[in-house]
N, C-alpha and C positions, 0 to 999 in steps of 0.2 A: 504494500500500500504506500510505503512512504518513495521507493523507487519511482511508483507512478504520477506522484505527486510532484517531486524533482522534472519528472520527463516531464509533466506538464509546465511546469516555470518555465525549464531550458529554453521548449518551446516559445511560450509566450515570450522570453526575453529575446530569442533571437528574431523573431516577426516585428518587435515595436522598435530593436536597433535597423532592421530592414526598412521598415515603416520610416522611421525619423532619420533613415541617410536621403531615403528620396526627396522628402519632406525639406529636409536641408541645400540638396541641390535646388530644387525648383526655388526654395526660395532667393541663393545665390543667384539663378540667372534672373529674377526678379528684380534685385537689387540692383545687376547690371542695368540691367533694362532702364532701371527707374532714374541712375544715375548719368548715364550717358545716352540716354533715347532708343538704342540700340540693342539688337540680340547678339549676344557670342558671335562672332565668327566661326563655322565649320563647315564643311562641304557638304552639300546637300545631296539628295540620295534619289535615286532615279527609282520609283515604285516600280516600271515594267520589269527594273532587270538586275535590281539589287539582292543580295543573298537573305534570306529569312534572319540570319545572324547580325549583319550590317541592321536592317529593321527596326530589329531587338533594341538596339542600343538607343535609339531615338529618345528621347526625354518621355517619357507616359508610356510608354509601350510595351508589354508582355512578349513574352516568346509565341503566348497562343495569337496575340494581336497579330504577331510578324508571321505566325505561318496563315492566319485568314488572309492576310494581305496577298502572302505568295499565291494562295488557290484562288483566288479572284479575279485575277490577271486575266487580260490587261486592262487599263483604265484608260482613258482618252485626257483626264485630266484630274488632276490633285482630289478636285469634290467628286469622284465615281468613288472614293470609300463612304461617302455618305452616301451617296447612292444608291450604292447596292449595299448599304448597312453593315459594312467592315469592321469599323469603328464609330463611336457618336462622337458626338460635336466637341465634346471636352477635351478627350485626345486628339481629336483633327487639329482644334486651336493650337495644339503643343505644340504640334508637327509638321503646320502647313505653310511655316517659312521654311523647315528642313526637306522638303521634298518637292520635287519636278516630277512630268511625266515627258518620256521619249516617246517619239512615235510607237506604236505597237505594231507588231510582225507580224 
């Protein structure tokens, strides 16, 4: 009993350091934002033809997000994940200065 009780804190403690790192970046690139008008600098990510992994990394994005995205393909333009209901609106916002679409093949 008291094992499972341990497994249960571990748990919870390592979901709310999980929780409060994300928590922590979005509010950093917040702050950029707020301070100088501007998002981060990084290269933006081509939805037709970027890897499920590259995806992932996006600010708000799950690995399940990054593979809906992959099996949905292709998109004609940034809002086809609204769309076709990929992702909602809150992640879109995150994401939709870090993402372009290429032609589709």
């Amino acid at each position: 009993m008291k094992a499972a009780w341990l497994l249960v804190l571990a748990a919870a403690g390592a979901l709310a350091v999980a929780g409060c790192t994300s928590r922590a970046e979005q509010r950093a690139r917040d702050a950029w934002h707020d301070v100088t008008g501007q998002r981060p600098q990084h290269a933006q990510v081509d939805l037709n033809t970027a890897t499920q992994r590259e995806l992932s990394r996006l600010p708000g994005l799950t690995d399940d997000d990054a593979a809906r995205i992959v099996a949905h393909r292709p998109y004609g333009s940034r809002q086809g994940l609204l769309r076709k209901g990929v992702i909602g609106e809150g992640k879109y916002q995150q994401i939709e200065d870090d993402v372009y679409v290429s032609q589709a093949r």
